[in-house]
Every structure is written in C-alpha cells, then in structure tokens.
C-alpha positions in Angstrom: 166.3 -135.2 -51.6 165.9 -137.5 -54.7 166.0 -140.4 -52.6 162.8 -141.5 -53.8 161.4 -144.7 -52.7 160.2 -145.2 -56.5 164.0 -146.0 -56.7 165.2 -147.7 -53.6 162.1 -149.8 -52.7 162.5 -153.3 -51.9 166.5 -153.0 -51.8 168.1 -154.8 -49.5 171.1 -153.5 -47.4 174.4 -154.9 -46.3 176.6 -153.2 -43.3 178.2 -150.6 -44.0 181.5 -149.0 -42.8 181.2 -146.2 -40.1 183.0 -143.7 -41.3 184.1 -140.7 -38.1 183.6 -137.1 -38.2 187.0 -137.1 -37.6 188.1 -137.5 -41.4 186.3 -134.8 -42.4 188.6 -132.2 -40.4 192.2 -134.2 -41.2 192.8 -132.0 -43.9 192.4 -128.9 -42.5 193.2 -127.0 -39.1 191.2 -126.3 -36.5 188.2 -123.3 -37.3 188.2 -120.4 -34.9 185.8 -120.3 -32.0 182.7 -119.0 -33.0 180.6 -116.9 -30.2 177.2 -118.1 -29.2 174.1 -116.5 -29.6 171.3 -116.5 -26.7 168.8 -119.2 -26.1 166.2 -118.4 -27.9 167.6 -116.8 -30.8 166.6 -119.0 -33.3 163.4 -117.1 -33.9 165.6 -114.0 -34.8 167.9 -116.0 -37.5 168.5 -115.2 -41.4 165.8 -117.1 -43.1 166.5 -119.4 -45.8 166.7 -116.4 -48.5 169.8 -115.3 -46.2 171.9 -118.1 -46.7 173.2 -120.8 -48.5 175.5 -124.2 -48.2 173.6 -127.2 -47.3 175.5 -130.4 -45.6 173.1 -133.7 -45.7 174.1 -136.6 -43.1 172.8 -140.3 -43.2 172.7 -140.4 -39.4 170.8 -143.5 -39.3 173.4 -145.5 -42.0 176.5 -144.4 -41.0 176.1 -143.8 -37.3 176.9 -140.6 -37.0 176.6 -139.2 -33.3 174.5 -136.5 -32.3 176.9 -135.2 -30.2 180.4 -135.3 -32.2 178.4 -133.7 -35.4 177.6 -130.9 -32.4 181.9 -130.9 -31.7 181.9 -130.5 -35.8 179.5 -127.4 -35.5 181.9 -124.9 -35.5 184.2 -125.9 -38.6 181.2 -126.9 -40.7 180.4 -123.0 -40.0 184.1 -122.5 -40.9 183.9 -124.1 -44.0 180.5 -121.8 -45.3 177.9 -124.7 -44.2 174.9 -123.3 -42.9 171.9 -125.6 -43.1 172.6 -129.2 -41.4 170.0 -131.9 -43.0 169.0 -135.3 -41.5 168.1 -138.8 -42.8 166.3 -138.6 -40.9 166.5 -138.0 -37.1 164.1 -140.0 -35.6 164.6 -143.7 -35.1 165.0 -145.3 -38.1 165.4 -149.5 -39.2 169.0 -148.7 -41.2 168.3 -151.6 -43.2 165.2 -150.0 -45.3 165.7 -147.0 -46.9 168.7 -145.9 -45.6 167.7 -145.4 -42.4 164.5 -142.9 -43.0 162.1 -145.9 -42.7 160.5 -144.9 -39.2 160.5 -147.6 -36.4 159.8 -145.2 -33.1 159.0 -141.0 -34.2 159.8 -140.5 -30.5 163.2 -141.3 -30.1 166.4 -141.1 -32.2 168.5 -144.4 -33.5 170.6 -145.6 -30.7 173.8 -145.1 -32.8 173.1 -141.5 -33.1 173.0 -141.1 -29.4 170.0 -139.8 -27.4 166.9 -137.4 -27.8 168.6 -134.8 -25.6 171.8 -134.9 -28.0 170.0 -134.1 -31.0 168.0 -131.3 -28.7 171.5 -130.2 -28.0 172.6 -130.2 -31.8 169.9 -128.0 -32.5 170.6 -125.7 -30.0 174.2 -125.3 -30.7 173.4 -125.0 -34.5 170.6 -122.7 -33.9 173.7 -120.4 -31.4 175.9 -120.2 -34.4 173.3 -119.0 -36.8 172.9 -122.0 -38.4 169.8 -123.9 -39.1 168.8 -128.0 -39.2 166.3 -129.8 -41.3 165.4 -132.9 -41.9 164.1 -135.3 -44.1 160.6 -136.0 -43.0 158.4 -139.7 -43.5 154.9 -138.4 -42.2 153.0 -141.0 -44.1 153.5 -144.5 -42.4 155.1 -146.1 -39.9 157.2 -149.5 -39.8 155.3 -152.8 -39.7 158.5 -153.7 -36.7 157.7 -150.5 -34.4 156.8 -151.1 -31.2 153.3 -148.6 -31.8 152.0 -150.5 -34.4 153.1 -154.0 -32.5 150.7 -152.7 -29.7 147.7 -151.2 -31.8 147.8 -155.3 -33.1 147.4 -156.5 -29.8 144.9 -153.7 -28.7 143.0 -154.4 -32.2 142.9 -158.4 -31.3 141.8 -157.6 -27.7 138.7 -156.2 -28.9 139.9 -152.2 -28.7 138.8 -150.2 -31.4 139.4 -146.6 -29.7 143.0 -146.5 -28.4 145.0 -144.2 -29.8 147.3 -147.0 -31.4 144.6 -148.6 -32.9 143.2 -145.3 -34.2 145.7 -144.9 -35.7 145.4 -146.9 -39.1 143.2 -148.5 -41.0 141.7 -151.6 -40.4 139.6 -154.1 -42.3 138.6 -158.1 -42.0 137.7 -157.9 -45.9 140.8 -157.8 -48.3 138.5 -156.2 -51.0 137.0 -153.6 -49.0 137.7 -150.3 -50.5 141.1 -149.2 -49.9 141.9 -145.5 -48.2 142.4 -142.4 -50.6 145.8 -142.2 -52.0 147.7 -138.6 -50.7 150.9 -139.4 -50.4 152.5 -141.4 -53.4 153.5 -145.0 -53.0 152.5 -148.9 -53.4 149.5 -149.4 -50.8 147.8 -152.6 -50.3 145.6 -154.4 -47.1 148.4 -156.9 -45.5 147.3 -159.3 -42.9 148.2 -158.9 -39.3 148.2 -162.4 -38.1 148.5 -160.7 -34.2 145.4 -158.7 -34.9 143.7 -161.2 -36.8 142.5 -158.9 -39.1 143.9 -156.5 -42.5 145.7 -153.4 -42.1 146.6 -150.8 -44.4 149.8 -150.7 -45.6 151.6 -147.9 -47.1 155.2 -148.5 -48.3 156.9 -151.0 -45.7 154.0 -150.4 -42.9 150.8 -149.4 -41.7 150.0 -146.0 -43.5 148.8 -143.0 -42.2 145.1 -142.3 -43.9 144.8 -138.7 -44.0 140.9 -138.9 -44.1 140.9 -140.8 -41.1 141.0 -138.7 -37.8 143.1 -141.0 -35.6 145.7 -140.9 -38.3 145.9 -137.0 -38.8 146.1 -137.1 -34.8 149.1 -139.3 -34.7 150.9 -137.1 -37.4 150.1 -134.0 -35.4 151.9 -135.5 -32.2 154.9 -136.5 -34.4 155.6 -133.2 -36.3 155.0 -131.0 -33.0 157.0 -133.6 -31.1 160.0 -132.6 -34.1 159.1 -129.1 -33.9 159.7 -128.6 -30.2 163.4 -129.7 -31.1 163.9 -126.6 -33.2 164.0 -128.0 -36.8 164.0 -125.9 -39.5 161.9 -127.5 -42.0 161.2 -130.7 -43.7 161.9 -132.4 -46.5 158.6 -134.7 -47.2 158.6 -138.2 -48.3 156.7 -139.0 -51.5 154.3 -136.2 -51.0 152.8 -133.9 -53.5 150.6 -131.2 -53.9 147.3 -132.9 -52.2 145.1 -130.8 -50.4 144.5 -133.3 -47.7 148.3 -132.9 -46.9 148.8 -129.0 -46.4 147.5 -129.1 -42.8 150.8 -131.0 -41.6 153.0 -130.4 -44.8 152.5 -126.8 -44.5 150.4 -125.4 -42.0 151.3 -127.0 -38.8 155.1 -126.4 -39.2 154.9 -122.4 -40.1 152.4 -122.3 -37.6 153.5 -124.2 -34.2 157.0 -122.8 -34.0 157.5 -119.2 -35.1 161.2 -119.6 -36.8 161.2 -119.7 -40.5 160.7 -122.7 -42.4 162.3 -124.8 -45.5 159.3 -126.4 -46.6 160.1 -129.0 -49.7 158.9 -132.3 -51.1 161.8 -134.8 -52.4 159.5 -135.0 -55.7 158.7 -131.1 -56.8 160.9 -129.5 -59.3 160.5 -125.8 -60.8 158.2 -127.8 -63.7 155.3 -126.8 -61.4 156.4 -124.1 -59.3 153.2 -121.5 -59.6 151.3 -124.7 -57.8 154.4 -125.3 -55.4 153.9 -121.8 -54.3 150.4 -121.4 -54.0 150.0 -124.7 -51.9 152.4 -123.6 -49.5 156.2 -125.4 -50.1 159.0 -122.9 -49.9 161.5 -124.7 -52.0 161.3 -127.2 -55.0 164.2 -128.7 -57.0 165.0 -126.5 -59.6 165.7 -128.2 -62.2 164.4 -132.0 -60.7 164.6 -135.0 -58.7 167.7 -136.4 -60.0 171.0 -136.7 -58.1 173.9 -137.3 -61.0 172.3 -134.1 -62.7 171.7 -130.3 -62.0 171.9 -127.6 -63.8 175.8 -127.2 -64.5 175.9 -130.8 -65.6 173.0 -130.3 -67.9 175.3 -127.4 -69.5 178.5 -129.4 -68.9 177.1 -132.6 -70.7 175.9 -130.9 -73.5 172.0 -131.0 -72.8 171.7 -127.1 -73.0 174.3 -124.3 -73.8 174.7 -120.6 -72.4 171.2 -119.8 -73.3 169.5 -123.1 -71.7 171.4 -121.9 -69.0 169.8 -118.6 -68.7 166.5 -120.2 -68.7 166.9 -122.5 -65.9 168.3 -120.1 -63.8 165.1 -118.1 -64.1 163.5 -120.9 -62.5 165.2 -119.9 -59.3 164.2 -116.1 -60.3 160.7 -116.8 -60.2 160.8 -118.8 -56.9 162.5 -115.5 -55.4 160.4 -112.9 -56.3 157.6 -115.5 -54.8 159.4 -115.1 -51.6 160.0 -119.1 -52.0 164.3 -121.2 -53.2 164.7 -123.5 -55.1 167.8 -126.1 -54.6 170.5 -128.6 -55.9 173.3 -130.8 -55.0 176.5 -131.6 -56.2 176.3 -134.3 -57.7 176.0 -137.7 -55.4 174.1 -140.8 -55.6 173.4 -144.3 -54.1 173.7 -147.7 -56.1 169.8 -147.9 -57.1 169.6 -151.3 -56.3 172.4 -151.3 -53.7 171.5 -148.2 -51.9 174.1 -146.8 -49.4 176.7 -149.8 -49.8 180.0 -148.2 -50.6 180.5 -147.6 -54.3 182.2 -145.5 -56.5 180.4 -141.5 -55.9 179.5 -140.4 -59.2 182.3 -137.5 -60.3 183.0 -135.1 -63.4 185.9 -135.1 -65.5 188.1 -133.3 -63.6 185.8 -132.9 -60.1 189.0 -130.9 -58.0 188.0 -128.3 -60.6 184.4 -128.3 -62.0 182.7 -129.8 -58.6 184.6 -126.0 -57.5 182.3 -124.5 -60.6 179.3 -126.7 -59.8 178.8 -125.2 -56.3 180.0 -121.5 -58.1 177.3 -121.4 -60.6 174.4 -122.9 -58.5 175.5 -121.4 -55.0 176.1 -118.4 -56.4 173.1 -117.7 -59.0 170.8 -118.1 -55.1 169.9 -121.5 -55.7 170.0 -123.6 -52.4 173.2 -125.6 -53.2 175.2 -128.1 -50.4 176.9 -131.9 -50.2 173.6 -134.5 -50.6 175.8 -136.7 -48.3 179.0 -136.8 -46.1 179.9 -139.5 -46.7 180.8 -138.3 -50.0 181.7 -135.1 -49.0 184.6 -136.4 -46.5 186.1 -138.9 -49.4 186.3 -135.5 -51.6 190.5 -134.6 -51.7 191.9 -132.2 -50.1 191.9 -129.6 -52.8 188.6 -130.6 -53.9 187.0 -129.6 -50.3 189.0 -126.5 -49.4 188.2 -124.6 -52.8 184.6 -126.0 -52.4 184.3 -124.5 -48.9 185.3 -121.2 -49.7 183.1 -121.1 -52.7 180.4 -121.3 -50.1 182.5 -119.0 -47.6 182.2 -116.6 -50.3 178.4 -116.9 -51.2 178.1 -116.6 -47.2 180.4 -113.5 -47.0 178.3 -111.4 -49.8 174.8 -110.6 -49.7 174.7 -109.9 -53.2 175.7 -113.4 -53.5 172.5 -115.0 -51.4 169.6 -116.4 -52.7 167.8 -113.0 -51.9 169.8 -110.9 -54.3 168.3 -110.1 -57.3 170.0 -111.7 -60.9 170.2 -110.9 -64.9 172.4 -111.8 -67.4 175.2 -110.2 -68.6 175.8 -110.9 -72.7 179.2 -112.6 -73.2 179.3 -113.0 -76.7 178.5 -115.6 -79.0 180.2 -118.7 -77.2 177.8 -120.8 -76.1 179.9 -122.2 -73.0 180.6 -119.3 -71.5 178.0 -117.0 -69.2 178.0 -114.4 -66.8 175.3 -112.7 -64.6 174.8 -109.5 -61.9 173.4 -110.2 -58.7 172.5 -107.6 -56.5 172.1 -107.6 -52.8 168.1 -107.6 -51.6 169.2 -103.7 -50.3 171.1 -102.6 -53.0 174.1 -102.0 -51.5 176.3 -104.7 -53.3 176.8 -105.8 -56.7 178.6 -108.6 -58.3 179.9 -109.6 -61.4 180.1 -113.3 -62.0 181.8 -115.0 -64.8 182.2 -118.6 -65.8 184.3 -120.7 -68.6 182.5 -124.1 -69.4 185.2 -125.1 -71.6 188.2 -127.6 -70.9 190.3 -125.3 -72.1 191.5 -121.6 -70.6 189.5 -118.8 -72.5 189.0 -115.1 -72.5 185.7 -114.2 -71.9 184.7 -110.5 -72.9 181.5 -109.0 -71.6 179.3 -106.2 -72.4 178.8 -104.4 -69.7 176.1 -101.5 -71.5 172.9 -101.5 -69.6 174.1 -103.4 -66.8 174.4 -100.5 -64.5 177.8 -101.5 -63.6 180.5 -98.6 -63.9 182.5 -99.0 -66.4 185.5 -97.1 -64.9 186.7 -98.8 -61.5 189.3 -101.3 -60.0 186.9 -104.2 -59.2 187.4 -106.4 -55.8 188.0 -110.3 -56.4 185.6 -112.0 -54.1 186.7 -115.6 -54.4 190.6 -115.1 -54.5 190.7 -112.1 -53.0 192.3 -108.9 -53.7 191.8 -106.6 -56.7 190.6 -108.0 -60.5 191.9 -106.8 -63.6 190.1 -102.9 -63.8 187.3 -101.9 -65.8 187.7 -99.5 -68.2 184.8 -99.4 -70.6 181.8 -101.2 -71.6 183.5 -104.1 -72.7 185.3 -105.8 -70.2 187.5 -109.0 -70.8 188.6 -111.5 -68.2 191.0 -114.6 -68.3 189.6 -117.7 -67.1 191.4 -121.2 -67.0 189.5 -124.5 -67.6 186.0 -125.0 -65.9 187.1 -121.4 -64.2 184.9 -118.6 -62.9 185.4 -115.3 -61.1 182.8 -113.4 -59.0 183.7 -109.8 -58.7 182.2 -106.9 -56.5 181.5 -104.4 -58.7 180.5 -100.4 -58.0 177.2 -99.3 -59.6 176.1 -96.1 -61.0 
C-alpha cells in the first residue's frame, strides 16, 4: 500500500508512542450490537465488488492487540469500515519497515497478542460480514529469524537437504551467478559467518528464489498457513507481473480457500491494468503508488480539471467490467527517511471538509477507498471522522453506490471544477445522482440531465443528509453546493 521499500529501505526507527483503540471511540457513542453470522459463513460473503471502506492498522508498530481491534469490530462496522488490513500479521522486527519485515511467518508479534487472537479477529470480522487482508512479504525472510538462524547451523553441519536449508540459496563463491530477479529489490550474496559460506540475500534477509524448489516449498507452507486463518487477500511486497510469481501471488490463494480474494501488488497502478488482469491481480492502484496523492488531489491541486477527472475515473470502469477494483487512500504518509516516527499527517486545506469530499468522490465513483493508517485516522477531529464515516455508511447503505454499480458522466457545464456522474446498481434497481463542487467557494451547479435516463419529473431522496433534495423538474437540474461540497441523490429512472 505505497509503502515501498524503494522508499523506506535502510531507515532506521526510533520508539514510537502506542497509541489505544480506545481513542478512536472517545468521540462517539457506543455502535449497536451487530448479530453474528454462522461459522463458516465467510465463504457466502459480499465479495470485494460489494463493498467498500478500507481501515489499514500497523499492528506490528503501534502494538495494537488482536483482541481489543476484535472489541473494536462492531463500531468499525458502525462507522461503514468493511475491509480490516494488516502490516502485516505475522511476526514482524518493528524496527525495519514498519514492522512488515518478517522474523517468524508462524506466529504473530508478541504485542499483538497470540496466533489464536488473530484466528479469533478473523472469525468475528468474517461474522459481521466484514473481511481482513493483509499486507503480504512472500519474498524473503529476516537475516534475525530463528528459521534462517537454524538452516546456518544445519548448512555448517554438513546438511544440504533440511527443509531450512532448502530453503535459500547458498554459495562459497561471491561471484557465482546470482538467482533470477522476480520480486523487485536490492539482492546480493552476504556471508554467513555461522554457515561459513554465502547466502542469498534479498532486501534485509535470505531471499526466497522462486526457481529453486525448496524456496517455492517454504512459500507454499506460509501462505496456506495465512490462509487457514481466513484472510481475504494480500497485498504483495515489491512484486510484479512475473510469471514465476502467479503460482503463490495468484493461484494458491483463489485456489486453497474458496472465499473471494483481494489480490494487489503495493507497485501496480491502472497504467497497466489489461496485464494486471490477465495475470491474475484483482485490484491495482488506480491512479498509482503514491500516498499524498489520489485522484481528488490531482483535481484539487490543479494537475487535471473536470475532464482529467472523467478519465481517471474510467480507470476504475475498466477494472469493473473486468470483474477486477481498483483502490486509493486518503491521503496519509510516513516521514521517508523517518518512517512511522510521529510527524505531522499530510492534510488538505481545509481536511474537516475536503478529506469528507475525498472519500465522496473516490468511495463513491466504486473505487476501493479507506484510512492507509489508524494512527492517522484516530488523530482525525471529531467532525472530520463522523462526516467521513457516514460517507462510507452511505456508499455501504446503496448498492448503486458500490464498486459493482455501473458509472457515466453527467455534463455540468463548462466549469472545469465541478462534476457529476450516475451510478447504477449491478441489478438495476437503484440509481444515483452524484454531484461535487471543487471550488473553495459555494456554487450552483446545473446539470443536464438529457440522455441520462434519469426522470426529469420527481422529488429526489438525499442519500448523505438524508431526507428529500430540491425536486426535479426538467432536464436541467441545478443544485447548491457549499465549498469542497457534494450531494449523492437517489434518483427514479425511466
């Protein structure tokens, strides 16, 4: 999730400040109850076309707990989240890469709790209707874990067949030919002065070669071990579209557990989405790997106008109609040389209001849209978090506001900072009208609503705010919008 390495590595992390859960629900009062499904159910849940509002926790940073995220479950539900996403679950060395760097794939990091809590956070999730991800290292493993301590002393024994060992690639020549690059990263042969011989090193530990057997092996164990847990889907680590990789980026999740997957890479955007699709991913960025922009800054900075607009939104069209999403964030980031030390979250203008718009526009055009981190999320005000929430309440509440709906736009004059679209729900039986005003200043936007399909006689219902909008009465239709505003209407159809 734009955490690249290409950014972070080499960074070096200082302690930071374990924020609770508790902050998050200060604010607001307690969610209703929510009724749980049946075990088992989460091979009969909305896929990822039915749903929308992502929520992304550093578990292995800020020591979250498995088990008070699970307590959480119910307002997170409350407050339109539906997809919980991990960095990452496993157990991770906090002080590299923000905790994804992966010390022991068979357990979780002691601050998060235990193995059974996270099974139990799945579970819970998976009752609600809600799904889990994660983001996913499957291409090396720290030079500190406890695995590749042993295949060092197994190598030095004399044991070249043990399943550790096996496991990477070993050489006593430093200029031997290195392994085939298939996931991205700075690879080199380091010295192992316990096995007394050169291993293979990919990022900050002995890499997994995917033309090697005993490697491909190891990677099979971990992602089944992940699967039997429930998730979701993955989000890969420096991966790409490499043929070598679609056995366990692709294959081996859709296949070993039969609920549907979220299938993304943190470095695909909608640039090459025909060979996204083809090799197999089921979501890409749309517009790319960047965390401080999307594509409501790119309109609000100036980068593109009403028609730009248009055009990255098809992005998302295309992925649809593929039966694939595409996704973005509001917008977050770490300190690139800092990483996840506390700092200043980036922020628009006027973020109680446009950071409301944001998650409007790309939530409800079907793109997959949530909070890259928590930690940001729960420092949000007040204000800020309950209008965010029930834009994604809203999106949640609507079919014809999920990714599956179909979209087109609506003309809205000549302005070239304001827009407005139709979805449609996936069976036709809901329509909306969605308007936005990308100026700083209120505005009346008037849109032609000829060949739209809409009727252009009715008492249209206010989705967001509730209640009835101005009524239609003709083809041109004109709506009053404050600064950064928007309105999404349910509309009849003729």
């Amino acid at each position: 999730m734009a955490r690249s390495k290409l950014r972070r590595a080499g960074a070096a992390l200082l302690l930071a400040v374990v924020l609770p859960l508790a902050l998050a629900t200060a604010a607001r009062p307690a969610a209703a109850q929510t009724q749980q499904a049946t075990v088992g159910e989460q091979h009969t849940q909305p896929t990822f076309q039915n749903l929308n509002g992502f929520m992304w926790f550093y578990n292995t940073y800020f020591g979250y707990k498995y088990k008070d995220i699970t307590r959480q479950l119910d307002h997170f539900k409350a407050d339109g989240i539906r997809v919980l996403g991990f960095f990452s679950p496993y157990d991770g060395d906090k002080n590299q890469c923000d905790g994804c760097d992966p010390l022991d794939f068979y357990s979780v990091s002691p601050q998060n709790g235990t193995i059974q809590d996270w099974r139990d956070l799945v579970k819970a999730a998976h009752a609600r209707g809600m799904k889990v991800v994660a983001y996913f290292i499957n291409g090396y493993m720290d030079a500190k874990s406890s695995y590749f301590l042993k295949a060092q002393e197994e190598y030095a024994a004399g044991d070249r067949t043990s399943r550790e060992v096996s496991s990477f690639a070993w050489t006593t020549d430093p200029n031997s030919a290195k392994p085939k690059m298939h996931v991205v990263g700075p690879n080199q042969w380091t010295w192992s002065p316990i096995a007394h011989a050169y291993y293979w090193q990919l990022w900050f530990g002995p890499g997994f070669d995917y033309d090697l057997p005993g490697s491909t092996a190891e990677v099979t164990r971990i992602e089944k071990f992940w699967l039997d847990t429930g998730l979701d889907g993955f989000m890969w680590d420096a991966t790409k579209d490499d043929s070598s990789l679609k056995p366990y980026d692709v294959t081996l999740p859709e296949t070993y557990t039969k609920n549907p997957k979220w299938l993304a890479s943190e470095l695909l955007d909608s640039s090459n989405a025909a060979a996204h699709q083809s090799f197999g991913y089921t979501d890409w960025f749309n517009y790319k790997n960047d965390d401080q922009v999307n594509d409501y800054t790119r309109i609000e900075n100036g980068s593109i106008d009403a028609n730009g607009l248009e055009t990255a939104l098809e992005n998302n069209d295309w992925a649809r109609e593929h039966g694939a999403t595409t996704h973005a964030w509001s917008i977050w980031a770490d300190d690139p040389d800092a990483n996840l030390i506390p700092h200043s979250y980036p922020s628009y203008p006027n973020d109680d209001v446009m950071r409301v718009q944001e998650a409007a526009l790309l939530a409800g055009s079907g793109i997959l849209y949530g909070c890259g981190m928590y930690d940001q999320y729960i420092r949000w005000s007040p204000t800020l978090r309950a209008n965010w929430d029930r834009v994604l309440r809203t999106v949640n509440d609507n079919k014809a506001l999920l990714p599956s709906a179909n979209r087109g736009r609506v003309p809205a004059g000549p302005d070239p900072d304001v827009y407005a679209m139709r979805r449609t729900s996936q069976d036709g039986k809901q329509t909306a009208l969605l308007v936005y005003n990308f100026h700083n200043t209120a505005t009346n936007v008037t849109v032609d609503l000829t060949g739209t399909g809409i009727k252009t006689k009715q008492q249209p219902k206010d989705l967001y705010n509730g209640g009835k909008a101005a009524p239609i009465h003709g083809t041109s239709y004109t709506v009053s919008l404050p600064a950064y505003g928007f309105t999404m209407l349910q509309v009849k159809t003729n």
